[in-house]
N, C-alpha and C positions, 0 to 999 in steps of 0.2 A: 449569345453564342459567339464562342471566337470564330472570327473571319479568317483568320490563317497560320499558317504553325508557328509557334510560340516556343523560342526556349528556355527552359527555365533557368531564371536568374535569379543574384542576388542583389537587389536596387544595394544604392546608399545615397543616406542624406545630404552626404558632405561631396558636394560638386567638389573637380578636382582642376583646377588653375591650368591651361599650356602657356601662361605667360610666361616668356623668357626675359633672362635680363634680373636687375635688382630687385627683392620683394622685400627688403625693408630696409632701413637705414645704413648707410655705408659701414662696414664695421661688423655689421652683423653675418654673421657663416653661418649659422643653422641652416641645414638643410631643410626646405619643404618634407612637410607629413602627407603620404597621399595614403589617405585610411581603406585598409583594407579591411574585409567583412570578416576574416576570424583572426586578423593580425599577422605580425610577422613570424616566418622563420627562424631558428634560432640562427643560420648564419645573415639574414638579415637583420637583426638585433644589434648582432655585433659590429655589422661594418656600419650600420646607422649609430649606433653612440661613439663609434670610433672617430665620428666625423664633426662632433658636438665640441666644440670648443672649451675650456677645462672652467674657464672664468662663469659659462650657459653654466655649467656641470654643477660649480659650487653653488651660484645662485639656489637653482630648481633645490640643491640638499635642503640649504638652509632652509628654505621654506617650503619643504616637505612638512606634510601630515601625518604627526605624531597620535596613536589613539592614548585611552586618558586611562591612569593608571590608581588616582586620588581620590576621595569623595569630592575633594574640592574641583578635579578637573571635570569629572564627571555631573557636580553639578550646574558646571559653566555652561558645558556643553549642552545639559537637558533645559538652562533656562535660553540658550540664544537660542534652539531648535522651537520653543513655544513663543519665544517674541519675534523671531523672523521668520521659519518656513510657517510658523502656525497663527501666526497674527493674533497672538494671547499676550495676556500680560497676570499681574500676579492677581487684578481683581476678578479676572475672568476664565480662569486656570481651572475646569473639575477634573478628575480623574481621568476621561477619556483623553483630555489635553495632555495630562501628566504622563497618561502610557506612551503617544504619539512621542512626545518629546525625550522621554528613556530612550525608547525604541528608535528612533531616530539617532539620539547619540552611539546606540549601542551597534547600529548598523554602520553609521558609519566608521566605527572602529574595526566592524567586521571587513570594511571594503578594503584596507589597508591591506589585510594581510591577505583577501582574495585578489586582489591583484599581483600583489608578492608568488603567492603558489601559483599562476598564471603563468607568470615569466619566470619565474623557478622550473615549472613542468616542459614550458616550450624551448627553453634551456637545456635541458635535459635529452629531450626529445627521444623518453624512450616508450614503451609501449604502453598505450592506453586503455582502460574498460567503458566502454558507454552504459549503463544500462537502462532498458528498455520498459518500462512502464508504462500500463496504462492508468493507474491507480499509484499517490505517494500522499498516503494519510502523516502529513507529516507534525499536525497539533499545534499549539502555540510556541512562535518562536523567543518570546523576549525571554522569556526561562530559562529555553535554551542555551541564547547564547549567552547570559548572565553567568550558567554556571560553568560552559564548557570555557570561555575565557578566566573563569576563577577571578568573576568581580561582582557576585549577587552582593555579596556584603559588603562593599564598598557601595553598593544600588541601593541598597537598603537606609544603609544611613542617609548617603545625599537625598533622597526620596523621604523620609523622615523629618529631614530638618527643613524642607524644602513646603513640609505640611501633610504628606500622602502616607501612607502604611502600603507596603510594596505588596500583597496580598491584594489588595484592591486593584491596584494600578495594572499587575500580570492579566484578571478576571477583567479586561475592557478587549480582552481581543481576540477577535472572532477566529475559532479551527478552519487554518486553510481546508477549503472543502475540496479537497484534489483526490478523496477516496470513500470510501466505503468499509470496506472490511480490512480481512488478514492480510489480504493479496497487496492490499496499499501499505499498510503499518510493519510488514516485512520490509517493505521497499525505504521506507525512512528510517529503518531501523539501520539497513544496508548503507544508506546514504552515508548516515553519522558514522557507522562502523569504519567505511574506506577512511572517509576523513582525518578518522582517531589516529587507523591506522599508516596514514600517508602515503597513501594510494591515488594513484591521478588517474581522477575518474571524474563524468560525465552520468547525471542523470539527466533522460529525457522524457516529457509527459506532455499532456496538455491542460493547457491554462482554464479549465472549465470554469463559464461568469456565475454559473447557481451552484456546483458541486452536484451531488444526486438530488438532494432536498432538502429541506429543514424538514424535520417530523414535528406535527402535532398530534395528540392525541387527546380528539373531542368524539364527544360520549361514547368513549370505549374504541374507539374504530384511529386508524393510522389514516393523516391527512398527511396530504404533499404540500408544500407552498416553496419557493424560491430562494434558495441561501444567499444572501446579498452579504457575502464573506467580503467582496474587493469594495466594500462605501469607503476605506481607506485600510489600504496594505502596506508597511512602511519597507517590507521585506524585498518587493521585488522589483528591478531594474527593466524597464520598457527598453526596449536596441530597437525602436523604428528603421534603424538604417540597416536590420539585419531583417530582410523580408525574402521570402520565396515564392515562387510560382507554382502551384500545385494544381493540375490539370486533372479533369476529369472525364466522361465520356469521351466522346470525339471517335474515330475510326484508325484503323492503323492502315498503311499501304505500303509495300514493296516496293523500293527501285535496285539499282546497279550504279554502287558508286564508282568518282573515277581509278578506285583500284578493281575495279571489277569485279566487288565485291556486291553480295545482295544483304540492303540493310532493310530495316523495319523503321516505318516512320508513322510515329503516333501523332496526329493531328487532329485539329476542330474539339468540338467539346466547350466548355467553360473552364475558365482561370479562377481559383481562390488564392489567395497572399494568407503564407502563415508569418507573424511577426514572435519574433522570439520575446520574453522575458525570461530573463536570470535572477535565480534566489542565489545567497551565499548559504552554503552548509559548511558549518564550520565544524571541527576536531575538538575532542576532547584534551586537555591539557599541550597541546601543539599548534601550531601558527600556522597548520595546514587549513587551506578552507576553499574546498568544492564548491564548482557550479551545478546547480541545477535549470535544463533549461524548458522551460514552458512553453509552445505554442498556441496563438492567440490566433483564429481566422476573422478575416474582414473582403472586401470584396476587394478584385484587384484595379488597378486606376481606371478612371471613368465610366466606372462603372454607375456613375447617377447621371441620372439620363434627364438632362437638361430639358429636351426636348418634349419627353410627357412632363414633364413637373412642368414648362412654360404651357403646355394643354390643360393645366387643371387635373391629372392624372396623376397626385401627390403621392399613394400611394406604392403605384404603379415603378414609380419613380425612384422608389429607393427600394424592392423587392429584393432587386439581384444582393446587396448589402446586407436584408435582414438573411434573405437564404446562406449568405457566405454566414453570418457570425453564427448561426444556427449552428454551425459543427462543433466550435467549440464552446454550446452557450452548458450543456447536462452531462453528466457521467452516466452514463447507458441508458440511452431516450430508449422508451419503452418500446419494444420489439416486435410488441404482438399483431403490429400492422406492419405492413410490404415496407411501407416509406419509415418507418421506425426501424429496419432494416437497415435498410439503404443509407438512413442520415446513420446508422451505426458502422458501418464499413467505411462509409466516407470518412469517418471520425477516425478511424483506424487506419488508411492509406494516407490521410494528412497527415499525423501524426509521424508517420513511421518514413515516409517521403519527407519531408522538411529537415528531420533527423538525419536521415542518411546523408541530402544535399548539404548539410552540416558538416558532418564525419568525414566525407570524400574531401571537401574543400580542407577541412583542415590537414588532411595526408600530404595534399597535393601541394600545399605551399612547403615540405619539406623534401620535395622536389627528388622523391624519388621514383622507384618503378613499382606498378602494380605487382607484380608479385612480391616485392615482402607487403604488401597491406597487412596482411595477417602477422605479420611480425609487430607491426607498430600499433594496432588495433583489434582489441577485442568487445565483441558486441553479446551482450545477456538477454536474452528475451525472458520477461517476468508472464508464463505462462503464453498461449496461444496468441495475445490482442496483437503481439507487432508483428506477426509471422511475414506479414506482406514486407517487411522490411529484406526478408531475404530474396522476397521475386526484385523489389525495386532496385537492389545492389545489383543483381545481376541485370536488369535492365540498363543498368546506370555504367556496368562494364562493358557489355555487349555492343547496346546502340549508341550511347553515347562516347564511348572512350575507343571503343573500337576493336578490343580485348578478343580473341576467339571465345566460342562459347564453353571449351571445355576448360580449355584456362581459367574462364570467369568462373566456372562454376566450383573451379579447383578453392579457388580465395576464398566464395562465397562458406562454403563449408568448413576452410580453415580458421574463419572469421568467426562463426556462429555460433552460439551454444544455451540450448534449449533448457526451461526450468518447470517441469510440468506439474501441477497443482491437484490435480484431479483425476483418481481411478473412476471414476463413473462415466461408460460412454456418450448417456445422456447429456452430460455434461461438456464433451466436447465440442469444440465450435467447429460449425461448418455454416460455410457460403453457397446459397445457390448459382450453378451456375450461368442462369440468364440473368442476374442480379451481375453479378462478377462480369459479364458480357457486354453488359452498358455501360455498367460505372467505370470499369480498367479492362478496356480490352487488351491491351497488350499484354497485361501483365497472366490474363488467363491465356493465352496464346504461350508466353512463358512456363505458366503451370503445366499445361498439356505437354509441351516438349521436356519438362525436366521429367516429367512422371513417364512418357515414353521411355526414354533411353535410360530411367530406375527401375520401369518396370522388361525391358531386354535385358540388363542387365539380370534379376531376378528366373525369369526364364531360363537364363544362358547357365545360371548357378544350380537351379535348382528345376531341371525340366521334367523332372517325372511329378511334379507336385502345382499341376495346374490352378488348383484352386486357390493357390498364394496369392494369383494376379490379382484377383478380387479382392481378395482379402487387404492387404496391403495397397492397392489402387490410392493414389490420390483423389482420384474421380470416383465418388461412390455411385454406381448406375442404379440411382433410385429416382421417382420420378416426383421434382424436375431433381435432375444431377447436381450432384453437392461437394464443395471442395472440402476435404476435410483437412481443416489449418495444423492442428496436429500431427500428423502423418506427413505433412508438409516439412513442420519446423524440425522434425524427427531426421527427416531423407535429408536438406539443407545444413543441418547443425553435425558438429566434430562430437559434442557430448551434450550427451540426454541426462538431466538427474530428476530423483525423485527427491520430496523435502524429512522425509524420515525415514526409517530402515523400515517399516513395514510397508510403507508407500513405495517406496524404491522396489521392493519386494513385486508387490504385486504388480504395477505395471509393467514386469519385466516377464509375470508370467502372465496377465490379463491383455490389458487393451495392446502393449506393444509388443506381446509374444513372440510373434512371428518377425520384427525387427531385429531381434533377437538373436532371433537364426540368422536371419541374413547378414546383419553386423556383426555379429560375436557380441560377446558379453561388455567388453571394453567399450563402447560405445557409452554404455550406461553407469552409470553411479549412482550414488546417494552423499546429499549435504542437510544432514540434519538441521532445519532452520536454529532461529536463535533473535534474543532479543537484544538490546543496548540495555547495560546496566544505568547506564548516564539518566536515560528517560525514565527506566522502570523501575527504578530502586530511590538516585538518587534525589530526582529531581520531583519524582510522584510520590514518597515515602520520605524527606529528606531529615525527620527525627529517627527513624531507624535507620539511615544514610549513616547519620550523625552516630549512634549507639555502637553500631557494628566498627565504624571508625575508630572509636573509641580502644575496643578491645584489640584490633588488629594493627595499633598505632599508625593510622593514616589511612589514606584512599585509595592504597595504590589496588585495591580491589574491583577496582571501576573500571583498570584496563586488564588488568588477569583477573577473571573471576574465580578462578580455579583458588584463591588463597581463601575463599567465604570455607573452604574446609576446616580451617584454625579455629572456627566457631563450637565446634563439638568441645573443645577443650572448655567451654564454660559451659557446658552441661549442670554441672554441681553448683553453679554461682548464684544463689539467691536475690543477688540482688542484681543483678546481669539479669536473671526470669522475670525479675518484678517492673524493669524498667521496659524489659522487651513488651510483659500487657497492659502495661499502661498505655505503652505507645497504641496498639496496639485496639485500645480501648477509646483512645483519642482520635484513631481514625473513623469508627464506631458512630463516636457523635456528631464529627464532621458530615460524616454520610447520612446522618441521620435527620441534620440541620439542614441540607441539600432535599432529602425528602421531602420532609412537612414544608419547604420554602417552595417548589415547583409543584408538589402533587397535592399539599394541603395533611398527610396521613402520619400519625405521630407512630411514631415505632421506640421499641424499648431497646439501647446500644447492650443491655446487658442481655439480650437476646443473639440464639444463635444465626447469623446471617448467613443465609445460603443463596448465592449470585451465579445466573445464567447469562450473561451480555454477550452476544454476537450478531453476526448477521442471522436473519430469521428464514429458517429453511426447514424441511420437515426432516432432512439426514440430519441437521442438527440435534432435533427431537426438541425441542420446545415445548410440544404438545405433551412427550411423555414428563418433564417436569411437572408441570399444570396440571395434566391427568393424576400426578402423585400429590401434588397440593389438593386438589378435589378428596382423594383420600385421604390424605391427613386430617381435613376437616370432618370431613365424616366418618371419622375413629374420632374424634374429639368432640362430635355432640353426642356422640353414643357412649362417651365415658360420664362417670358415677364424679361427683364433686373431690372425692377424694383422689380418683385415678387423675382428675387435670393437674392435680398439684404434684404430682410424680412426674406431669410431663416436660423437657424441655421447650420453653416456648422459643421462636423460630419466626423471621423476617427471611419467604423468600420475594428475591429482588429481582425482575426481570429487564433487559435491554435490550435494542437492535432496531435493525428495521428492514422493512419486506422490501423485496424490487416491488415498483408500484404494478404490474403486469401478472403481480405472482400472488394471487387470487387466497390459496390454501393459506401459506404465510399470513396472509391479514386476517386469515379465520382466525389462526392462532393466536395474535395481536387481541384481537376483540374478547376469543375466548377469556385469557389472562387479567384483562380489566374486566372484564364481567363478573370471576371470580373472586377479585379483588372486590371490588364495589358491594359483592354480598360478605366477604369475610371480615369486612373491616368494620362493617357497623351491624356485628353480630355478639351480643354484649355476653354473652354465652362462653364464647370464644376470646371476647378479650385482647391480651398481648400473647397468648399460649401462637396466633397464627395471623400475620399481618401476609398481602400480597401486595409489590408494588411493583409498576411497569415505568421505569423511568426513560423520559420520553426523550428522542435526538438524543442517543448515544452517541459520543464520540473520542477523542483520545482524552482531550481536559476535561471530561465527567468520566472519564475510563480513571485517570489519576486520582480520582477521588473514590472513586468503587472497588477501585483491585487491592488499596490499601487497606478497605474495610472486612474484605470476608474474610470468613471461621470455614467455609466450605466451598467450593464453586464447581459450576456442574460443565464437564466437558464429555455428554453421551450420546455423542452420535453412533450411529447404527455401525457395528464393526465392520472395518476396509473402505467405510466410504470418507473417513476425515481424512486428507495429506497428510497434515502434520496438527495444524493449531497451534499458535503461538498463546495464547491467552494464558492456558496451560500454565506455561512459562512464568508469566506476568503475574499470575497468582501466587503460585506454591514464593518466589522469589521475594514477594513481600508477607513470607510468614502467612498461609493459608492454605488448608489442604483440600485434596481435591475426589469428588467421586466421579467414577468415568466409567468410560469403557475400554476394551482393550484396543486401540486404535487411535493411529496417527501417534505423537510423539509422548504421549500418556505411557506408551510402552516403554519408551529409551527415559522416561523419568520414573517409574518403575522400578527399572533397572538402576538407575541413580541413585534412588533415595531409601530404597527396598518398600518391599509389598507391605510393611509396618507399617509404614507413613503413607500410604494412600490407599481410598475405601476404591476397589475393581468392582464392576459386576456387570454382569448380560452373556450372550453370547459370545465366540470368538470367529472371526476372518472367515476363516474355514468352514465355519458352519453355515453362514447365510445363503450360499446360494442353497444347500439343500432346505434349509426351513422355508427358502421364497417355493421353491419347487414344490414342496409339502402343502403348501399353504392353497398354491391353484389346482394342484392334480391328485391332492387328498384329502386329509379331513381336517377343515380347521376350526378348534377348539379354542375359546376365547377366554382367557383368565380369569376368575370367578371374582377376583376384586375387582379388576378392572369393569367387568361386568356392572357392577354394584355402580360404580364413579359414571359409568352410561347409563345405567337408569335414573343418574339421580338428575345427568344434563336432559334428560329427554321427560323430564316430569319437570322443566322449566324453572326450576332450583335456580340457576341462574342468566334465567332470561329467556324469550322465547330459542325455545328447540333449535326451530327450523335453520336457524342462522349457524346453527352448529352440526347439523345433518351430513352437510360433506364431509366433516373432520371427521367425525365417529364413522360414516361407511366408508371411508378409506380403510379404516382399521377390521371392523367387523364381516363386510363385504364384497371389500376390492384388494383382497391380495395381504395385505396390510404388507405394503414392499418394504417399509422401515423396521421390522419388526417390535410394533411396540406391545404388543399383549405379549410373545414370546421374552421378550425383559423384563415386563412388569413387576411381576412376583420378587423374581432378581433385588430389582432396583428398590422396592419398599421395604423387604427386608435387609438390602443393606443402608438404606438410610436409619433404621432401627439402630443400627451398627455406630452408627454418627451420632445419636443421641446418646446414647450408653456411654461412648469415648468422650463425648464431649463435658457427661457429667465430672470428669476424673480432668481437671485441669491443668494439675501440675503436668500428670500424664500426655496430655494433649500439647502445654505449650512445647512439654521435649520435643516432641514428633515435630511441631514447626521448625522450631530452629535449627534442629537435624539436617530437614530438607530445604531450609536455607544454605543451610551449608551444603549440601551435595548439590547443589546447583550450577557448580561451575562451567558443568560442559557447554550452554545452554545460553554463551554468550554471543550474538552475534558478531564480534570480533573473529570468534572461532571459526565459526562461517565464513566469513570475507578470506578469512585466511585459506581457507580449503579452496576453494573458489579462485583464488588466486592461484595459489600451486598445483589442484589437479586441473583443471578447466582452461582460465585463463591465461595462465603462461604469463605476470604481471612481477614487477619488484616496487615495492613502495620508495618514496625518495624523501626521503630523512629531512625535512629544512635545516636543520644544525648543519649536516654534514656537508649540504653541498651550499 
């Protein structure tokens, strides 16, 4: 426990000299460097190289680092990086050595020009975007940046002659495991988009040492074990000299300082040190290249305690150290116990604390006044995880800087701006408040006063309508009291958006209604998400990259996607169709060779493949996929020898993975291979219906699966998806989709017309009355579905009992997903998808159609919206300036 109050600093490694008098040889002018923790000023810049002597000046040019442009320099580069950082040579060189030593060459060509946009932006010094993460699924980098610097093929060959097939050398490196789902793969989507776009921006995450987990799946069931992604990362930069103090518990107390003023003094508690690491994100065809920065916890100094370890008390010894790295060892340690809470908030005040202490230092050295902060700085919360970033700014104003509180709160607001993810209340995050009491008192002593004078404020507007206070309350008075982070980042932030227009929609009549009223409508928006072509087209698809290039004479479709419209004009071109399925066919086998190599199960490429990959949740519906495979099979042992040869045979493909705390989710998991396991060695059946569950989904088995489907199923229960990008990811590389009306399935819809995509189930509108029907009137169970239930509970595939909750959720308990009220729906319009899919020419129109109407759907687009309604941001051209 700290003995006494502590401020928080930023150490550095590099002691800093008070010798006066000569520090090197007569002759020599250079000024001493005294390193600061985010660097200089721009008007510090300038009067320091103005003071550098021109003879220093030319030296350091000339033997400036040049990155490599040749096969030939590029192969220099990759063999001195295997004989000197890697201690290989040409007899002991396999693949793993070969990616290290790419990847290394390629990084360091990337440092070049991330330093360049460093001192370019701090040159500039105009206004900033941080954004806020807790999740950046950002995939394999050496692809990345091979193609966004336009040197794969220069990689290609040095890596050739050199002995390796660059195919191999890309497959040695492990997905930073910095995410899980959509909420991450937005976020690196976002990253690359500023970049492209030349945009000076900051993303901020943490450095998680396992990710969520590796999945295995042994005998049928989802095992966790430990993603040991960092055994070597070549991508990112350790800054030990850039460390913070990040405080915990401890108590706050009141005094009167000598302005006579009353401040709040937060003391005692425990100290944790976040250490930053920096990744380079680089730009697509531009010399701009973004930081992202990471924080990493360790304990803070002296924290080993000499004194037990000389007791024999080893473990004792180093506890405070393993509890510090604990924060940032998992991505959402599992909840369902008090202290799996607790290490999840702490994970979140570190994070969002370290950050801020970041963002203020770098204002501060341009040495102006808090109030334009918001002119120079704008901050994105990617959903609820960093909301405490807006108590610790304004703690950071108040107590520390000295700021009034209405002032501070003035910036805090102008600063902030909220990105909400999720219409389901259930799903919003809330803190309890004796949780919030121990861990950050002050900062719930700031919650309580901002939610005060928000909620007088409310009264004072709206006093004939008491029950608002409740309603809109930060403090929800349920027992124990709970801070809802939502409501928080909502009252905090300048703009609220949803991520697609029915999302946007609803939240503005559901969970934040009454925001609504209070703020006016303008408060709220919609930024329809969006993907990187760069990732999704060219770099996971790069023969239909290559095709489409072809016809539209170049690339320049990688930064306006809106020109993929020009594609409809080769509708009529036969041999433009024939190259698009062959490709098409060849990703087919690819995915198929990826099968049979991990799960052992042969599949036919000339089958129709219908792929569900995401995070496994029951709004996803999972289950009703499964549930309709269950029926397909049994319509296909009940058909006559003649009727299976009429039928479309079919590979569906399942992916994802449960929170390990989310119980139902791992039914589904289980259920899926159980069915598999029976349908695959059922010789009846054949190739007419394979099932496969491919295990540790992630971006790089995402680029190999999105390029393969003929269908992919995006049907979650209507109103409950935001958006989904996957959507996106699919129909973009030539594959269409069956869905539901819901999240941005609607605005692609509208994109590509109701031709090109199979809709079915319910609509928005209707769900709450069918839930209502369901518990307070008669619920009626779909007579197929029925059938597909009696056939699990006659132990068809595996004992029952392990599938008992998944069926009485549906049968029993409300069925709150509504899957028996889509069933019917959903089987006959998959009917619909085998009919279409027998008529091929028919079919391949429809894709490259909705290849072509997919331009809106770029996340360039987004970055761009986001910049001019929200952020108030202008990108800085490296040419220009």
């Amino acid at each position: 426990m700290a003995t006494k109050t502590r401020q928080r600093t930023l150490s550095s490694s590099a002691p800093v000299s008070d010798l006066k008098g000569p520090i090197a040889p007569e002759g020599m002018t250079r000024p001493k460097h005294k390193r600061t923790v985010t660097g200089f000023g721009a008007q510090d810049i300038k009067s320091f190289e103005a003071s550098i002597p021109e003879g220093q000046r030319e030296a350091w040019k000339k033997h400036s680092i040049h990155g490599f442009t040749t096969k030939e320099q590029f192969e220099n580069e990759t063999v001195r990086h295997i004989e000197t950082t890697l201690a290989r040579s040409l007899f002991n060189c396999d693949e793993l050595a070969a990616y290290s030593g790419a990847a290394l060459a390629f990084r360091d060509r990337l440092v070049i020009e991330w330093n360049k946009t460093q001192q370019r932006q701090t040159f500039a010094d105009q206004k900033r975007v941080y954004y806020l993460s807790l999740e950046f699924l950002m995939g394999r980098a050496l692809d990345n940046a091979m193609l966004n610097v336009g040197l794969k093929d220069v990689a290609r060959d040095g890596l050739k002659e050199l002995g390796f097939r660059i195919e191999d050398v890309i497959s040695q490196e492990h997905d930073a495991a910095l995410g899980n789902g959509g909420l991450g793969r937005l976020a690196a989507c976002f990253l690359d988009s500023m970049a492209t776009l030349n945009y000076p921006a900051w993303g901020y995450g943490l450095r998680y040492r396992y990710g969520i987990f590796k999945q295995e799946i042994v005998d049928g069931y989802q095992v966790e074990i430990p993603d040991y992604w960092l055994d070597f990362n070549p991508w990112e930069f350790p800054r030990h000299d850039i460390t913070v103090d990040i405080q915990f518990y401890g108590y706050v107390r009141k005094e009167i300082n000598e302005d006579g003023k009353t401040v709040a003094i937060w003391e005692g508690g425990e100290i944790v040190d976040a250490v930053a690491f920096d990744v380079p994100i680089p730009g697509y065809g531009t010399s701009t290249t973004n930081n992202l920065r990471l924080w990493s916890s360790k304990a803070s100094k002296g924290e080993f305690d000499f004194q037990k370890f000389n007791s024999g008390d080893y473990e004792a010894s180093v506890g405070d150290q393993q509890r510090a790295e604990t924060i940032s060892a998992v991505l959402y340690p599992n909840d369902n116990l008090d202290r799996g809470k607790e290490l999840r908030l702490k994970q979140q005040y570190f994070w969002c604390a370290a950050s801020l202490y970041d963002i203020v230092r770098r204002f501060k050295k341009s040495k102006k006044p808090f109030s334009q902060f918001p002119e120079k700085v704008a901050i994105q919360l990617n959903d609820t995880h960093p909301t405490l970033a807006i108590v610790e700014l304004q703690r950071i104003l108040v107590d520390i800087e000295g700021l009034e509180w209405s002032e501070a709160w003035s910036i805090v607001q102008a600063t902030f701006s909220y990105a909400n993810h999720t219409v389901m209340p259930e799903a919003l995050e809330k803190w309890s408040v004796p949780l919030m009491q121990n861990l950050l008192p002050r900062h719930l002593q700031i919650i309580y006063e901002v939610n005060m004078q928000f909620l007088q404020y409310v009264e004072k507007t709206f006093p004939k309508d008491r029950d608002m206070l409740s309603r809109v309350s930060i403090i929800e008075e349920s027992n124990p009291k709970m801070v809802r982070m939502a409501y928080l980042a909502t009252i905090g932030s300048h703009k609220v958006n949803g991520v697609a227009e029915l999302h946007s929609d609803l939240i503005k009549t559901t969970i934040f209604k009454d925001f609504v009223t209070i703020y006016g409508p303008d408060k709220f928006t919609n930024v329809t998400n969006g993907i990187t072509p760069r990732r999704w087209l060219h770099q996971a698809n790069p023969k239909l990259s290559e095709l489409i290039a072809s016809k539209l004479g170049g690339y320049d479709f990688l930064t306006d996607l809106t020109k993929l419209n020009k594609l409809e004009n080769f509708l009529d071109d036969e041999k433009f169709k024939k190259e698009w399925q062959a490709i098409k066919y060849d990703n087919k086998v690819r995915l198929a060779r990826h099968i049979k190599e991990t799960t052992g199960v042969t599949v036919n490429p000339k089958a129709l493949f219908d792929i569900q990959v995401k995070r496994i949740h029951e709004y996803k519906r999972q289950q009703l996929n499964i549930l309709g495979v269950i029926h397909r099979y049994l319509s296909i042992k009940a058909m006559n020898p003649e009727e299976r040869k009429k039928l479309q045979p079919r590979v569906s493909i399942f992916g994802g993975k449960a929170a390990p705390g989310y119980w139902m989710a791992k039914t589904i998991i289980h259920l899926v291979c159980s069915v598999g396991e029976v349908v695959n060695n059922d010789k009846d059946v054949g190739d007419l219906l394979k099932v496969v569950y491919v295990e540790d989904y992630n971006v790089s088995k995402a680029e190999i699966i999105v390029p393969a489907s003929d269908i992919s199923e995006h049907i979650s229960t209507a109103g409950t998806e935001a958006s989904g990008t996957s959507n996106m990811k699919f129909v973009l590389n030539g594959g269409l989709i069956i869905g539901t009306c819901d999240g941005a399935n609607i605005e692609i819809t509208r994109e590509i017309s109701t031709d090109n995509i199979f809709l079915f189930g319910n609509l928005a509108e209707d769900v709450e009355d069918l839930r209502h029907a369901h518990t307070y009137g008669s619920f009626r169970l779909d007579a197929d579905l029925a059938r597909v239930f009696s056939a699990i509970k006659s132990n068809m595939f595996g004992d029952a009992s392990r599938f008992s909750a998944l069926c009485n959720s549906i049968t029993d308990h409300g069925d709150y997903y509504l899957v028996s009220d889509d069933f019917n729906s959903y089987i006959k319009t998959h009917e619909l998808v085998d009919e279409a899919y027998k008529d091929q020419t028919a079919w391949l129109e429809k894709c490259i159609t909705s290849v072509a109407r997919m331009g809106f759907f770029s996340s360039d687009r987004c970055i761009q919206e986001y910049a001019d309604m929200i952020w108030n941001i202008e990108p800085l051209d490296p040419e220009s300036s």
